[in-house]
C-alpha positions in Angstrom: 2.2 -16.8 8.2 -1.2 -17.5 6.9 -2.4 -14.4 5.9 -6.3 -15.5 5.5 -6.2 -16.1 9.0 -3.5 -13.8 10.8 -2.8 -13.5 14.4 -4.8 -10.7 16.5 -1.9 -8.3 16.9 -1.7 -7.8 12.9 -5.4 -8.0 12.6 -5.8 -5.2 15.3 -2.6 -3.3 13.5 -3.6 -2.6 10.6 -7.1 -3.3 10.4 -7.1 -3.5 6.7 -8.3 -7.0 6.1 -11.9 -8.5 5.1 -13.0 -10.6 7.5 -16.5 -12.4 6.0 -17.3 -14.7 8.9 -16.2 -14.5 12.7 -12.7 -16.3 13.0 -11.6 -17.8 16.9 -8.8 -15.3 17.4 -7.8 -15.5 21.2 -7.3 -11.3 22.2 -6.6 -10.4 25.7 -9.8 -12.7 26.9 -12.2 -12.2 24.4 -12.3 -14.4 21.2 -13.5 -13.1 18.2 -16.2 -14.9 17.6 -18.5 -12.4 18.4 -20.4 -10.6 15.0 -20.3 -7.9 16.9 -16.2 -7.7 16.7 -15.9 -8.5 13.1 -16.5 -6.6 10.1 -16.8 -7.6 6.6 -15.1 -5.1 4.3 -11.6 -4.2 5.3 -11.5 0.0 5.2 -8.7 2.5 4.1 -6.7 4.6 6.0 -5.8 7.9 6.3 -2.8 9.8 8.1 -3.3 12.8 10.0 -0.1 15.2 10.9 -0.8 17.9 13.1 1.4 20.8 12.2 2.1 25.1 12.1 1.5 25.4 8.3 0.1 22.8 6.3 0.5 24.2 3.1 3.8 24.3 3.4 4.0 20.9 4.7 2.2 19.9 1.7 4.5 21.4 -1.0 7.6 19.3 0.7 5.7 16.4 1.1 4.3 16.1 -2.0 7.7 15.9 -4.1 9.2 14.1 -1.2 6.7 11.1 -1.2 6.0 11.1 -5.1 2.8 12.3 -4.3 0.6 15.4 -5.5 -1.3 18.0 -4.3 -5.0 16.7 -3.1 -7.0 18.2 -6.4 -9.9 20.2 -5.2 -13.1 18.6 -5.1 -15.0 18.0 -8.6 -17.0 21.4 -9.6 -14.3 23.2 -8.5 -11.0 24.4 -10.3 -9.1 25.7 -7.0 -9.5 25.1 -3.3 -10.0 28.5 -2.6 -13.0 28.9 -5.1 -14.6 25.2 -3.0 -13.4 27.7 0.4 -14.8 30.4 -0.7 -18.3 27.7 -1.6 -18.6 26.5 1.7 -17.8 29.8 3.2 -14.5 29.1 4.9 -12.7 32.3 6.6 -10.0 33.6 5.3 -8.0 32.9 8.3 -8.6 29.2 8.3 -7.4 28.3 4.4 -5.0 26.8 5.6 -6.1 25.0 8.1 -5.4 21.7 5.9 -3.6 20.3 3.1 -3.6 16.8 1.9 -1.2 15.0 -0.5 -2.3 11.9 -2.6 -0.6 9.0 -4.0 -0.9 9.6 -8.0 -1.7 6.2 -8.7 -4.0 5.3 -5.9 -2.2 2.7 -4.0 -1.1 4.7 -0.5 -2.6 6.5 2.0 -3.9 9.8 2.2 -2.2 12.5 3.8 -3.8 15.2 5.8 -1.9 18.2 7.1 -3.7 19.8 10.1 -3.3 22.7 11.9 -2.1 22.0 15.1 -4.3 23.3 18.1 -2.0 22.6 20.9 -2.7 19.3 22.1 -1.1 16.9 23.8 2.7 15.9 22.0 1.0 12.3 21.2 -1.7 13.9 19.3 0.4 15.2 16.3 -0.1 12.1 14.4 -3.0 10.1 14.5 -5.4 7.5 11.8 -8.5 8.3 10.4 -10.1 4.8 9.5 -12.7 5.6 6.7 -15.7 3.5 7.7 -18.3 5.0 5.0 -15.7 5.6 2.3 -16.5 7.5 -0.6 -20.2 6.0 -1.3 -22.8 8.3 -1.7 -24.7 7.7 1.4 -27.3 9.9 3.0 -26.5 11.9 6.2 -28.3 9.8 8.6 -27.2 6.3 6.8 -23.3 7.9 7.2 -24.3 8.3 10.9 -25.7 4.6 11.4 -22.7 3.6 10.3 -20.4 4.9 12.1 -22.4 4.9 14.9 -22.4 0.9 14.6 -18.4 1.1 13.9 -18.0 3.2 17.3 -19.7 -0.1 18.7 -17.5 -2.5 17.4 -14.3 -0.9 18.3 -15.5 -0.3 22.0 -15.8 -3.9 22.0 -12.9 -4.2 21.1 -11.6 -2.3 23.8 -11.6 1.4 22.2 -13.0 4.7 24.0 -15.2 7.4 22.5 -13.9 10.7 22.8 -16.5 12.7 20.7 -18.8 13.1 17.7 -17.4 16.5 15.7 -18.5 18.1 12.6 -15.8 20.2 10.4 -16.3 23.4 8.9 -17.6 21.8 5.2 -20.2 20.1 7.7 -18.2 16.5 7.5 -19.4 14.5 10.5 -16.8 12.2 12.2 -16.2 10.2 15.8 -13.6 10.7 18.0 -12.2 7.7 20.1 -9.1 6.3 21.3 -7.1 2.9 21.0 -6.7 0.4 24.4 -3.2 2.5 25.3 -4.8 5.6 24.7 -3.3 6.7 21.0 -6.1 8.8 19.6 -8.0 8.2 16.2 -11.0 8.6 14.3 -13.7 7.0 12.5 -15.1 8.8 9.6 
């Protein structure tokens, strides 16, 4: 396979390569010529697991992957100390958990209270648009804003804009079979 040039289905997949200029790619009718389909920088990935306790899926997963603990943002020695920063209720502290690969190379792994949803919402991508540049607020909001564009080209839905309880802003939409995801 020629991998500077893959087929749609792998392109669409994993959504991980850096496309610099539009290449004909025939998709279900539309051909991605369009600069409006393509993006130049390939973006990282995230896993979401929804589940009933997410530390403790964190302290199997962890060991069981080779991963560690997500250390607490910088400034801050413990996640409680950032919790109790951002004023997070006591009740919600473990709301999430994240594992890490040590050396950088795999995904992050967020473990999220579950809130009842639908079965095929217990595990879902968040595809990390911005990344971890410092960008202002409404620059972060442009750009996300401009990927929710692209993918709805694509064929993607918009579900909704949400904002977490540290104030992180994020879009909710939803693959061309319905398989939910965000943009963040």
């Amino acid at each position: 396979m020629d991998w500077a040039h893959p087929p749609a289905r792998y392109w669409i997949a994993l959504s991980v390569f850096a496309l610099t200029e539009p290449i004909p790619i025939q998709l279900t009718g539309v051909t991605l010529k369009d600069e409006r389909l393509v993006t130049n920088m390939s973006h990282s990935l995230q896993i979401v697991i929804a589940c009933d306790d997410p530390g403790r899926m964190t302290d199997f997963w962890a060991p069981a992957l080779g991963y560690i603990p997500e250390p607490p943002p910088e400034g801050f020695d413990t996640w409680m100390e950032f919790a109790d920063a951002v004023g997070i209720p006591e009740e919600n502290r473990n709301d999430l958990g994240a594992v890490v690969d040590p050396g950088g190379q795999g995904p992050r792994i967020l473990f999220e209270r579950y809130d009842g949803g639908a079965p095929n919402q217990r595990v879902h991508f968040d595809v990390n648009v911005v990344g971890r540049a410092q960008v202002t607020e409404e620059e972060r909001r442009e750009r996300l804003s401009r990927e929710r564009a692209r993918l709805e080209a694509l064929g993607g839905t918009f579900k909704r804009e949400a904002t977490g309880m540290a104030g992180e802003y994020w879009i909710e939409m939803h693959d061309p079979e319905g398989n939910w995801f965000c943009i963040q």
